[in-house]
C-alpha positions in Angstrom: 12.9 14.3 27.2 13.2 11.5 29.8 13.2 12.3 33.5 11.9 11.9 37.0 8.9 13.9 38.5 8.0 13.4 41.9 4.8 15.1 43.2 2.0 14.3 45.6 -1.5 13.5 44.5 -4.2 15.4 46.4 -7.9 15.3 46.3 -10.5 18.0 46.8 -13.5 16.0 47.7 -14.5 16.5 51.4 -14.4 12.8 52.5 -10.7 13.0 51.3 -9.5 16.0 53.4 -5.7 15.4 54.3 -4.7 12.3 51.9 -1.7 12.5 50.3 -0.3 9.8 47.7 3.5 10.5 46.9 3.9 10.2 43.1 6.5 9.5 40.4 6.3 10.0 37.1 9.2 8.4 34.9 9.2 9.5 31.3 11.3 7.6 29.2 13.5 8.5 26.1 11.3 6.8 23.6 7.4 7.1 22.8 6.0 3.7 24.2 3.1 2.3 26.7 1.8 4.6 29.8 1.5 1.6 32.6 0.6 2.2 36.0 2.2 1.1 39.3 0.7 0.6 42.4 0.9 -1.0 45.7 -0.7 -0.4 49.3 -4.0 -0.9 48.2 -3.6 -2.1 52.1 -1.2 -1.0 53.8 0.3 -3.2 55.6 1.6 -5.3 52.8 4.8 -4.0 53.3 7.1 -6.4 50.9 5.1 -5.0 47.8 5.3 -1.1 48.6 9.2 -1.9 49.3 9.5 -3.0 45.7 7.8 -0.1 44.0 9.9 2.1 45.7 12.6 0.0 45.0 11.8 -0.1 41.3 11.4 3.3 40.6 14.5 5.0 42.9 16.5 2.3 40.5 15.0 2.7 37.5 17.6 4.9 34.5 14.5 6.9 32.7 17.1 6.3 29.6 16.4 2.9 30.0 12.2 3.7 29.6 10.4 3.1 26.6 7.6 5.3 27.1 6.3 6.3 30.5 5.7 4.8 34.1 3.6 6.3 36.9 3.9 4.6 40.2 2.3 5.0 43.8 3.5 2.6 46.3 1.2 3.7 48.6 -2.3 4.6 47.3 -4.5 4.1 51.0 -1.7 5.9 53.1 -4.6 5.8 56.1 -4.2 2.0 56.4 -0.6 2.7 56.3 0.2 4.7 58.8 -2.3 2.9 61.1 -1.7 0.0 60.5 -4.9 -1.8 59.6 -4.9 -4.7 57.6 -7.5 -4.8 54.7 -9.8 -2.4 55.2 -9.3 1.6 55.8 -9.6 2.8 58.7 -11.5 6.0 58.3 -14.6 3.1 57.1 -13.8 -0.2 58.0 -14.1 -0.9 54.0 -11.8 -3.0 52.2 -10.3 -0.4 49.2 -9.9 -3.7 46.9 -13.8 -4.2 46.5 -14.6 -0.6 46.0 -13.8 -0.2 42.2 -13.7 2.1 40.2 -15.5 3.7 43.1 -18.2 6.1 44.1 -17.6 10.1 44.3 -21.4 10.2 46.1 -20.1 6.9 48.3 -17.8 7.0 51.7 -14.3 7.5 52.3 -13.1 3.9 50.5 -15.6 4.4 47.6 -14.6 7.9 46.9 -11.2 6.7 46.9 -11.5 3.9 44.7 -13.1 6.8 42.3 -10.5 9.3 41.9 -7.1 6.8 42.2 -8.9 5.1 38.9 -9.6 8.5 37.5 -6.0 9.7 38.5 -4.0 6.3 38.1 -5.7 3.6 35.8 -7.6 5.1 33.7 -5.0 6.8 32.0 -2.9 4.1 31.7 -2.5 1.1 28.9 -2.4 -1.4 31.6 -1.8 -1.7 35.3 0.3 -3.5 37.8 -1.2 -3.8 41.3 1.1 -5.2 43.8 0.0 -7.0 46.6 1.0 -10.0 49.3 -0.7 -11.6 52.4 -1.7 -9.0 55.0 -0.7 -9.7 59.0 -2.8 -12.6 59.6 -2.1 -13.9 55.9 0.3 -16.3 54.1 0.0 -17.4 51.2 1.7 -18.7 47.6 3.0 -16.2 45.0 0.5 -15.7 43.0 -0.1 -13.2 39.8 -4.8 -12.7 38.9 -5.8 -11.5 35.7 -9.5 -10.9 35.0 -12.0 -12.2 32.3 -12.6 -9.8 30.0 -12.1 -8.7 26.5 -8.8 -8.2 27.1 -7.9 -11.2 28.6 -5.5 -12.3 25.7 -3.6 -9.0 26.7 -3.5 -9.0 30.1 -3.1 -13.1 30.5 0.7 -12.7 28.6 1.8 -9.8 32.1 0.4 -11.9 34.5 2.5 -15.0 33.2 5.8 -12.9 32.5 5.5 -11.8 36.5 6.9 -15.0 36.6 5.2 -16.4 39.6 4.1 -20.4 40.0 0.5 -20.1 39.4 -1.2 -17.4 37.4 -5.1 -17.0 38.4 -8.0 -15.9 35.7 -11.0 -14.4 37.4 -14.3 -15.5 36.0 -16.9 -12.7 36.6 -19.8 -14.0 38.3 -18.4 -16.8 39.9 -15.3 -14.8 41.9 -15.7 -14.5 45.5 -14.9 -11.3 45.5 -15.8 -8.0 43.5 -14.6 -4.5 43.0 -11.1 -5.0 43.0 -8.5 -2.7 40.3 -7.9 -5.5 38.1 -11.7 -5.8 37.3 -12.4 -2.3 37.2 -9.7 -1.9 34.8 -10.7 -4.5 32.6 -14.1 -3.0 32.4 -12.7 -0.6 31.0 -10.6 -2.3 28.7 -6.8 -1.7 30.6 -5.2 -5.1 30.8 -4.2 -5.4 34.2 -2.3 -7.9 36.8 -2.7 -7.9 40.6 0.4 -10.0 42.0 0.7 -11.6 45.0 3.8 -12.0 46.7 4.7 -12.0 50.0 2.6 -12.4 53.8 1.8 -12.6 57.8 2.6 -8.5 57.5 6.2 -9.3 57.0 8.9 -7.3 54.8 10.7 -9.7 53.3 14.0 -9.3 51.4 13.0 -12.2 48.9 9.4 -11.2 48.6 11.0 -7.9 47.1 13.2 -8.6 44.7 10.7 -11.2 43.7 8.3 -8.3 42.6 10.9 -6.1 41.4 12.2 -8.6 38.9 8.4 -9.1 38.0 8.1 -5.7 37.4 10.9 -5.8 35.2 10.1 -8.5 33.2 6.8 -7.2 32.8 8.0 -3.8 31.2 10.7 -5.9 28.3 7.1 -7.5 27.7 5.7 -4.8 27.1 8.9 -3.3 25.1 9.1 -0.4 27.4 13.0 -2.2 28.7 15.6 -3.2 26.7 16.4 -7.1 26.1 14.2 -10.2 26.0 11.5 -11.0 28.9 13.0 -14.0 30.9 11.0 -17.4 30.4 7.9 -17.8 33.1 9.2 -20.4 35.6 8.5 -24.1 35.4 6.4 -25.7 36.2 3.8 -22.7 35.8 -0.1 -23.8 36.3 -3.0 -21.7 35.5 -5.8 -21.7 37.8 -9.2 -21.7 36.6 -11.3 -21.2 39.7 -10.7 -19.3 43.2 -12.1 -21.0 46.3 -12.5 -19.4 49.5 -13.7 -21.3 52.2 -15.1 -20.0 55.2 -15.8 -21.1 58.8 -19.4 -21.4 59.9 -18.8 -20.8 63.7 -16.8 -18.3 65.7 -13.5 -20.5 67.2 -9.6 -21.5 67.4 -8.4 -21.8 63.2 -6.0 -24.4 63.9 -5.2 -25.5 60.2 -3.5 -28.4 59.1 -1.9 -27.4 55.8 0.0 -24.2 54.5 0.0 -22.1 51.7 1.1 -24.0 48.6 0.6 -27.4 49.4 -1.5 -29.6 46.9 -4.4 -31.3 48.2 -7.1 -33.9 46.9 -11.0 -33.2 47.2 -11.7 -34.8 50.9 -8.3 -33.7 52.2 -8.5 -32.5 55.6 -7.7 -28.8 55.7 -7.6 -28.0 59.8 -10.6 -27.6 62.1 -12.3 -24.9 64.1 -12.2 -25.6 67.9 -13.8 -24.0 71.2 -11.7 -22.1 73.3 -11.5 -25.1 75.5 -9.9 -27.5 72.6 -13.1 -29.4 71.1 -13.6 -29.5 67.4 -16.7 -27.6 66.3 -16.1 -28.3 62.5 -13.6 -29.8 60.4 -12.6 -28.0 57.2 -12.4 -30.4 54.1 -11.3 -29.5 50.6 -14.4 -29.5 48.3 -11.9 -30.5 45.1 -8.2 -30.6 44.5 -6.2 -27.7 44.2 -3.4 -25.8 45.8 -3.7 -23.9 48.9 -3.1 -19.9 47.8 -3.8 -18.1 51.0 -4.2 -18.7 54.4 -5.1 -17.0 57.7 -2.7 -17.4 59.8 -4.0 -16.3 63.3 -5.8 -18.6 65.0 -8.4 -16.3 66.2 -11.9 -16.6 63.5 -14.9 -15.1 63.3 -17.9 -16.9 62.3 -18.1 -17.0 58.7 -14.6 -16.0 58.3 -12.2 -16.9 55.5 -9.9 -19.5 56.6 -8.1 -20.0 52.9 -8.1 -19.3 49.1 -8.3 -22.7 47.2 -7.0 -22.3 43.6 -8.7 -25.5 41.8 -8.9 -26.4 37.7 -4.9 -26.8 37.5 -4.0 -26.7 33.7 0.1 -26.7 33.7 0.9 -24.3 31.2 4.8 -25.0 30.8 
């Protein structure tokens, strides 16, 4: 029988003492896929929890083929305090500590039980995300290398977003995130990017909820045919993040999805006082993905996301 269940996930590990993740469960009419819903990995990507709750209060169970369990807020500490990236309780960023640790910290044993609880279960995931306060950056869907790439490569182009990402392991700048984990364990998954600077943004919304949707009609879980991926669509074969090598003013002289040429000047790191300590050059073409957006930069901070090895794909 189809319905709505909503509940709130608790944990009884120590380190975990007080979280609470609200829950819904919607069961549709029909046997079909179990995929899993999530956003506020960080919590202050406020355009991509929006549209999971937006989704799911909207959402006729009759509708559902199969079943849907979504959490649009799964690190409510980073929430309600407003830290961008990283949780507060550890100064860890929850996105690199998959599938977690139950003998780690607060972040690790985190990571641990929302993949026990959430993505393990499921038969694929959809992890919402967008740029944090100090980010901007291009829509954007990542899927990961794996063995079921040819699974989860099809979601992340029918989120319908200009550039889809593939994740070579070993050579990403980053590690630990749900979309790997997941594919380790062979769960096709799709982390999309919409959204930034911290903002919630009416657009950014409806561009993940109609994602969503045309997701699930993949899938076969919604009625009628998934709309056609935008065009132009590009796949991006490699992820650049560039970095700054001294402490300074960011004062960058692109924005998030411009194209630019190997050589291209990106922006420059400055003293306090106004004089250029570096300048920033791209190291190959590509399109500018993310970018921090506050001047302020530590040394070896990431300035921007480079998305390089452009194949148009329709």
């Amino acid at each position: 029988m189809s319905g709505v269940e909503r509940r709130t996930l608790r944990f009884d590990d120590p380190a975990l003492e007080g979280v609470e993740i609200p829950l819904v469960e919607v069961q549709g009419g029909e046997a079909g896929p179990h995929v899993a819903l999530i956003a506020g990995v960080h919590g202050c990507e406020y355009s991509s929890i929006q549209a999971v709750r937006r989704f799911v209060r909207e959402l006729d169970p009759a509708r559902l083929r199969g079943r849907l369990t979504a959490a649009a807020i799964v690190n409510p500490a980073s929430f309600w305090q407003r830290t961008p990236f990283v949780s507060p309780a550890d100064g860890q960023n929850l996105n690199r500590c998959f599938p977690g640790d139950p003998a780690g910290g607060y972040s690790d044993v985190l990571a641990h039980r929302l993949f026990d609880a959430l993505i393990r279960p499921a038969d694929a995931l959809l992890d919402l995300h967008g740029g944090d306060m100090v980010e901007a950056l291009e829509p954007f869907a990542l899927f990961d290398a794996s063995p079921v790439e040819d699974r989860a490569r099809p979601l992340a182009e029918a989120f319908g977003l200009p550039y889809v990402t593939r994740v070579e392991r070993g050579s990403s700048p980053v590690a630990g995130t749900t979309s790997a984990a997941a594919a380790e364990a062979g769960i096709p998954a799709v982390i999309a990017e919409v959204g930034g600077r911290g903002l919630l943004e009416e657009e950014a919304v409806a561009t993940h909820v109609a994602g969503i949707e045309n997701v699930l009609r993949t899938l076969g879980m919604l009625p009628g045919a998934p709309a056609p991926p935008p065009r132009p669509q590009h796949l991006v074969e490699r992820f650049v993040w560039l970095r700054s090598q001294h402490a300074g003013w960011w004062q960058p002289a692109v924005r998030a999805g411009d194209r630019v040429a190997a050589g291209d000047r990106l922006g420059d790191v400055e003293d306090l006082f106004g004089e250029r300590l570096e300048r920033v050059d791209a190291p190959e073409d590509g399109v500018v993905l993310f970018i921090t957006s506050s001047p302020a930069m530590a040394a070896d901070g990431l300035l921007l996301g480079l998305g390089a090895g452009l194949e148009q794909i329709r």
